[in-house]
C-alpha positions as CSV (number, residue, x, y, z in Angstrom):
1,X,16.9,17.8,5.8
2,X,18.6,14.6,4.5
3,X,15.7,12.0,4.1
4,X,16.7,8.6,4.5
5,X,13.7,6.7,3.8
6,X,9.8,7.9,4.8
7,X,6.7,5.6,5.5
8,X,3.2,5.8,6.8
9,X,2.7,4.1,9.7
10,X,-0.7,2.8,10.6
11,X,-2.7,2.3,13.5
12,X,-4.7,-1.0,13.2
13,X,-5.1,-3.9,16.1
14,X,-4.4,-6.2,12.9
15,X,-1.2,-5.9,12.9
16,X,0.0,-9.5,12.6
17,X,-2.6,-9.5,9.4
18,X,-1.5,-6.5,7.9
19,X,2.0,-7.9,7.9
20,X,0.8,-11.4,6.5
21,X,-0.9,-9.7,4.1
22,X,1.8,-7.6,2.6
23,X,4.5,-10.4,2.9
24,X,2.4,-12.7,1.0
25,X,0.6,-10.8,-1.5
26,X,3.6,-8.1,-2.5
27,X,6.9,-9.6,-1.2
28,X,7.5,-7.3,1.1
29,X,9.4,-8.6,4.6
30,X,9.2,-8.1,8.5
31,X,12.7,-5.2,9.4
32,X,11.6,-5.1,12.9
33,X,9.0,-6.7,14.7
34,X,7.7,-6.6,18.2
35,X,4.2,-6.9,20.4
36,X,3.1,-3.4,19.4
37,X,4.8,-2.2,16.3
38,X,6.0,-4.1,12.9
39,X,8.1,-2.1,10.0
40,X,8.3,-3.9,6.6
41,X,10.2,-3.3,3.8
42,X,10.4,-4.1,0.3
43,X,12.9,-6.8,-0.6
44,X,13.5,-5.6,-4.1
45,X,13.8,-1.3,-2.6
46,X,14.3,-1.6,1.2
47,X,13.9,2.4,1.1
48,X,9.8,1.4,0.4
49,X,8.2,1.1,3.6
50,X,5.3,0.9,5.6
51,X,4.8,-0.2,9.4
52,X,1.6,-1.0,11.6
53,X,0.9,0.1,15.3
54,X,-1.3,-1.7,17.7
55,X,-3.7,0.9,19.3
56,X,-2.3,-0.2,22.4
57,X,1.2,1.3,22.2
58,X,3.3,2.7,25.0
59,X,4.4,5.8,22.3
60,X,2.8,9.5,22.9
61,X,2.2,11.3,20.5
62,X,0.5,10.1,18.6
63,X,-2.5,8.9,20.3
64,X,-4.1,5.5,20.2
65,X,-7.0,6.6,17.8
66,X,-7.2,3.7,15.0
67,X,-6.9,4.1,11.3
68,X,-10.5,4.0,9.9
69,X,-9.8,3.1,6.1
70,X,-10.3,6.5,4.8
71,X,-9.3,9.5,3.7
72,X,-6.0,7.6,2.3
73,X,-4.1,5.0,-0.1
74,X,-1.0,3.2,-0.3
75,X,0.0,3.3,-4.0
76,X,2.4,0.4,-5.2
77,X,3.9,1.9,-8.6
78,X,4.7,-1.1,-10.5
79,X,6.4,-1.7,-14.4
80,X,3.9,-4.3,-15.4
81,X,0.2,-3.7,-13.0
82,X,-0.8,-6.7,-15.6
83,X,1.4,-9.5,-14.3
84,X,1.3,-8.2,-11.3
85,X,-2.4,-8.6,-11.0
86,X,-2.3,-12.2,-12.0
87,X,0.1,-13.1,-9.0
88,X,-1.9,-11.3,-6.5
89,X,-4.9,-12.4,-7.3
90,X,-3.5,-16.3,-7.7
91,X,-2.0,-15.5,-4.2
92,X,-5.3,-15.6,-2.8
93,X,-6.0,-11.9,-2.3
94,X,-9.7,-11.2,-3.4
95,X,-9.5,-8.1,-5.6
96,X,-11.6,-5.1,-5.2
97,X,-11.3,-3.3,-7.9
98,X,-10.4,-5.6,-11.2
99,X,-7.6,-4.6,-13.5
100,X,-8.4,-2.0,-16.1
101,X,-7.0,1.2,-18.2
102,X,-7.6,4.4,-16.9
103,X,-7.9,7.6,-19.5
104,X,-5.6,9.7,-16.8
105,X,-2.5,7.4,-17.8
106,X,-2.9,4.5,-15.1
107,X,-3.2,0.8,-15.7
108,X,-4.3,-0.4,-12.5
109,X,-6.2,-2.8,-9.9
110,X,-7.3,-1.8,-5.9
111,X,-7.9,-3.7,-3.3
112,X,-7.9,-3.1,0.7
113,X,-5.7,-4.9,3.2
114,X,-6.5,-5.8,6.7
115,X,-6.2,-2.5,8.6
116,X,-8.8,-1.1,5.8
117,X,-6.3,0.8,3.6
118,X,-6.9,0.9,-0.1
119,X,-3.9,-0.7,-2.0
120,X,-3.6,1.1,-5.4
121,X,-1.3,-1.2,-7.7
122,X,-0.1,1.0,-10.7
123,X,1.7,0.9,-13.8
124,X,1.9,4.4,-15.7
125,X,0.6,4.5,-18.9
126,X,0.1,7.0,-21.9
127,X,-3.1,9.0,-21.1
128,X,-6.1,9.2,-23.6
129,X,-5.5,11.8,-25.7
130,X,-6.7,15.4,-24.2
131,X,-7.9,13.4,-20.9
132,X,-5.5,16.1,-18.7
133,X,-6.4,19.0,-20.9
134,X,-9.2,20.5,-18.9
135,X,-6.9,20.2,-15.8
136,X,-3.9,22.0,-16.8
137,X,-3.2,25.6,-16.4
């Protein structure tokens, strides 16, 4: 198998919203859009993806069952989670989870767009020292 590109797609009746939300807040743009199903991609990578289907749609599988926020996150790997923070959150978008350091090796900040997914924006960093220790085998 020769992958292309890969994307979740997720199944929200805020479809219109998730797609504002992600345009606006981190500059991603509208591929293909119709009544039922949007696909965005980012302008910088097109190859990063995600898409949004209405409950309602014609397709089988997979069913019509909505997204309910969890058991997953979209993770937006970043080079500066810093500045990035700063335009988000002067975009408008209220922040969940403020911008910190974590000891695994993750500068970072959260927060959940309209469908109820978690956003993870991430910058790797140098872990504390002996944090992944315990972990490794």
């Amino acid at each position: 198998m020769q992958l292309e590109s890969a994307y979740p797609v997720i199944v929200t009746p805020a479809i219109g919203d998730c797609r504002d939300f992600y345009v606006r807040h981190f500059g991603f743009e509208v591929v293909f859009e119709s009544s039922w199903f949007i696909y965005l991609a980012s302008k910088a990578n097109p190859v990063l993806a995600i898409a949004f289907m209405s409950p309602d749609h014609p397709s089988s599988p997979p069913g019509p069952a909505t997204f309910n926020g969890q058991g997953m996150f979209f993770t937006l790997q970043v080079a500066d989670a810093a500045a990035e923070f700063e335009k988000v959150q002067q975009s408008g978008a209220r922040i969940a989870y403020e911008l910190r350091d974590e000891p695994w090796g993750q500068r970072r900040f959260g927060l959940l767009d309209p469908s109820g997914t978690w956003v993870d924006v991430v910058q790797q960093i140098e872990p504390a020292a002996g944090f992944w220790d315990p972990y490794m085998s």
